[in-house]
C-alpha positions in Angstrom: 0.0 0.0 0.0 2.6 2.6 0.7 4.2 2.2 -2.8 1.1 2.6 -4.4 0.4 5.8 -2.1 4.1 6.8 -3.3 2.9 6.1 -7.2 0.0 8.1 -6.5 1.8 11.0 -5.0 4.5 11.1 -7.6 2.3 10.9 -10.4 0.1 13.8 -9.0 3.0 15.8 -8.2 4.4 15.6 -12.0 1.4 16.2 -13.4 0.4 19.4 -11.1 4.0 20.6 -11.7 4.0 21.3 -15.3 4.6 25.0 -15.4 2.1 25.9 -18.3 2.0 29.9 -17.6 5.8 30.0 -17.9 6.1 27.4 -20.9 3.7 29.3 -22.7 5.1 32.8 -22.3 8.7 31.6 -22.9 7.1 29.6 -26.2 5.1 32.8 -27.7 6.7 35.9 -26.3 10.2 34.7 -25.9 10.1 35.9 -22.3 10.4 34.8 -18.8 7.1 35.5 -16.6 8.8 35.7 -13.8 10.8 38.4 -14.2 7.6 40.8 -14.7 4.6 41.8 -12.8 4.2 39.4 -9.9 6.7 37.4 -11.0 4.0 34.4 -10.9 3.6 31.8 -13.4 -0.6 31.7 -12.7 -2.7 32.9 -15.3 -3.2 36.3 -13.6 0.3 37.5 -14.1 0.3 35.7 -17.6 -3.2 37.6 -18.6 -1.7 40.8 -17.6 2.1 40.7 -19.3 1.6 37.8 -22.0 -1.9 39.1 -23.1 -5.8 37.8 -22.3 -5.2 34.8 -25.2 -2.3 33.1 -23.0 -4.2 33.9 -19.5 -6.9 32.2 -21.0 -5.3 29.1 -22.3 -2.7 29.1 -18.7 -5.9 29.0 -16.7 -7.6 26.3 -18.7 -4.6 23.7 -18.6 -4.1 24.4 -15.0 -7.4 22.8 -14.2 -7.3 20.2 -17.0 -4.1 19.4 -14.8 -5.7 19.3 -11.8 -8.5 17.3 -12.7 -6.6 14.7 -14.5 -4.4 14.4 -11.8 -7.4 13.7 -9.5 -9.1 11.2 -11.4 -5.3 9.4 -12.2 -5.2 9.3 -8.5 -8.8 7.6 -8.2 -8.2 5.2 -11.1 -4.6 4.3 -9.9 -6.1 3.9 -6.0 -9.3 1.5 -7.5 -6.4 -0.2 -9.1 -3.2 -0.4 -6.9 -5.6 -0.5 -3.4 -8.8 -1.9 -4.2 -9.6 -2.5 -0.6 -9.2 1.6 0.3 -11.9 4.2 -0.7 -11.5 6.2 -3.9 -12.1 9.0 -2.5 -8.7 8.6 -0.1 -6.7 8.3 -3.4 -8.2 11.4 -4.9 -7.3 13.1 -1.6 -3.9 12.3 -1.7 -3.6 12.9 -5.9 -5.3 16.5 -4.9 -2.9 17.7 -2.8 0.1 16.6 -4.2 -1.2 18.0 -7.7 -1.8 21.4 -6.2 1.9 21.5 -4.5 3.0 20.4 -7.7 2.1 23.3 -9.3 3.1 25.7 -6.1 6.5 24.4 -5.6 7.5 23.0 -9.5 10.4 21.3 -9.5 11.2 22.5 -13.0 11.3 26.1 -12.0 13.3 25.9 -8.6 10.3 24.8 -6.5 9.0 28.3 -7.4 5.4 27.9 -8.6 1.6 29.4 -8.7 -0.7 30.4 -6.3 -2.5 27.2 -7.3 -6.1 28.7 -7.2 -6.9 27.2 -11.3 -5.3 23.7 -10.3 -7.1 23.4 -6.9 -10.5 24.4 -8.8 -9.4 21.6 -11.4 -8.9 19.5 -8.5 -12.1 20.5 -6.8 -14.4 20.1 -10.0 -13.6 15.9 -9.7 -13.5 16.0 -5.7 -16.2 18.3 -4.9 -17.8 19.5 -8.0 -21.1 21.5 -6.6 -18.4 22.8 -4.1 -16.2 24.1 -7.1 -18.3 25.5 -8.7 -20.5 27.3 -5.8 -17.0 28.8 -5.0 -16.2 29.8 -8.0 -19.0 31.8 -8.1 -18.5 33.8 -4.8 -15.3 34.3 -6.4 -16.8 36.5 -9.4 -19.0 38.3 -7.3 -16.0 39.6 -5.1 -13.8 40.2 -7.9 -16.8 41.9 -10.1 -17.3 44.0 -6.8 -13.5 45.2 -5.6 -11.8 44.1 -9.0 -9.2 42.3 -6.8 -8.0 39.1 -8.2 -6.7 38.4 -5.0 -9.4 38.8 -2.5 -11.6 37.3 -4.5 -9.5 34.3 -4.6 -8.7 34.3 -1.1 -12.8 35.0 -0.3 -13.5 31.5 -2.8 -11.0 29.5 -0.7 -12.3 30.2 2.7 -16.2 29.8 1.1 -15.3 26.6 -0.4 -14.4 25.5 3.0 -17.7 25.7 4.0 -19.4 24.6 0.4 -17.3 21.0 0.9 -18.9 20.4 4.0 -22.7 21.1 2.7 -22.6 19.9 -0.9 -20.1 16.6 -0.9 -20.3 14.7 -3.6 -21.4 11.3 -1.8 -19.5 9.9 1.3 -16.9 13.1 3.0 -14.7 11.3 5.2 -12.8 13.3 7.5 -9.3 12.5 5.8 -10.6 13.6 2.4 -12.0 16.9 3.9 -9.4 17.9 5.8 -7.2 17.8 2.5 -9.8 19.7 1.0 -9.1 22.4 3.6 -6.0 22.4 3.7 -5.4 22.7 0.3 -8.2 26.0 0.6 -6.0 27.2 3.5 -2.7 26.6 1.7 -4.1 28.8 -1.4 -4.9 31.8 1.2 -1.1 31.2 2.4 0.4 31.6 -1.3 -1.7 35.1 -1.3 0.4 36.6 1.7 2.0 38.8 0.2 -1.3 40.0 -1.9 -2.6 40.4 1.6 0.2 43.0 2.9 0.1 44.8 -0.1 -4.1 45.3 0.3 -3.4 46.1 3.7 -0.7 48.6 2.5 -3.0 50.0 -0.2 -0.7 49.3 -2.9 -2.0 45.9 -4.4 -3.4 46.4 -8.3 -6.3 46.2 -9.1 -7.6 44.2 -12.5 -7.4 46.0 -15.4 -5.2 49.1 -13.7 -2.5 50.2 -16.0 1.2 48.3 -16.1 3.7 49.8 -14.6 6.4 51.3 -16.9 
């Protein structure tokens, strides 16, 4: 069982860790994401310094990522541990898949924010949970046009959407993955949070800086 929990892991951890924001700006504008804006590799930063076509696409593959990881995990688990619930595989395949893309190996351990790959994950783990969050995410972004708080406002709600719309059985293993890859999201945004206590975080659709 632990080798198959190790296969499970890896394989989630590979897949979360493709770095598709950076691949994609390095492939079409010949430049490093890092090095501007945010420096993040999440479709955000990509959107604002690679252009809406890129953001688009980055956002998209991260959550094909995180799905697929997700149901890899499940359909490795039915396979490799028959005699353990599904849903303990997909936990395990979700968080790894999400600290795959936070800490990519390929890029230093120096990933996204994960808030695209954890709502990939989410839409296989907790679908009516992903998507209910999802949608308190565009109200508080259409409201204070902050990216950031509305992400941060979607992670905490989705705490709370998990526990009243699971998907079937919610043991407390798979659950507490589920919030700790939520609380792990809000972590990432740290220094989004000083800068909106500071009065100096941007809001969407502001002008670049020079």
């Amino acid at each position: 069982m632990i080798l198959a929990c190790i296969a499970i892991a890896v394989a989630a951890y590979f897949l979360g860790s493709i770095p598709v924001g950076y691949l994609l700006v390095r492939i079409f504008r010949r430049q490093d994401i890092r090095s501007v804006g945010s420096g993040n590799i999440g479709a955000t930063n990509v959107l604002r310094f690679g252009g809406k076509g890129l953001g688009a696409v980055t956002f998209l593959l991260d959550v094909l990522k995180g799905s697929a990881a997700v149901w890899l995990g499940g359909a490795l688990g039915a396979w490799l541990m028959p005699a353990i619930a599904t849903r303990d595989a997909q936990a395990l395949a979700a968080l790894f898949a999400v600290l795959g893309h936070m800490f990519t190996c390929w890029l230093h351990f120096r990933g996204g924010k994960g808030v695209a790959t954890a709502f990939g994950v989410f839409l296989v783990a907790s679908p009516w949970a992903a998507l209910a969050a999802i949608g308190v995410f565009a109200v508080v972004f259409a409201l204070s046009r902050y990216v950031s708080v509305g992400s941060i406002v979607a992670a905490f709600s989705f705490i709370v959407f998990a526990w009243f719309f699971p998907p079937g059985p919610n043991p407390p293993v798979f659950y507490a993955v589920e919030c700790f890859i939520a609380l792990l999201i809000v972590v990432k945004h740290h220094q989004n949070i000083r800068r909106l206590f500071n009065g100096t975080e941007a809001r969407f659709g502001a002008k670049k800086p020079a």
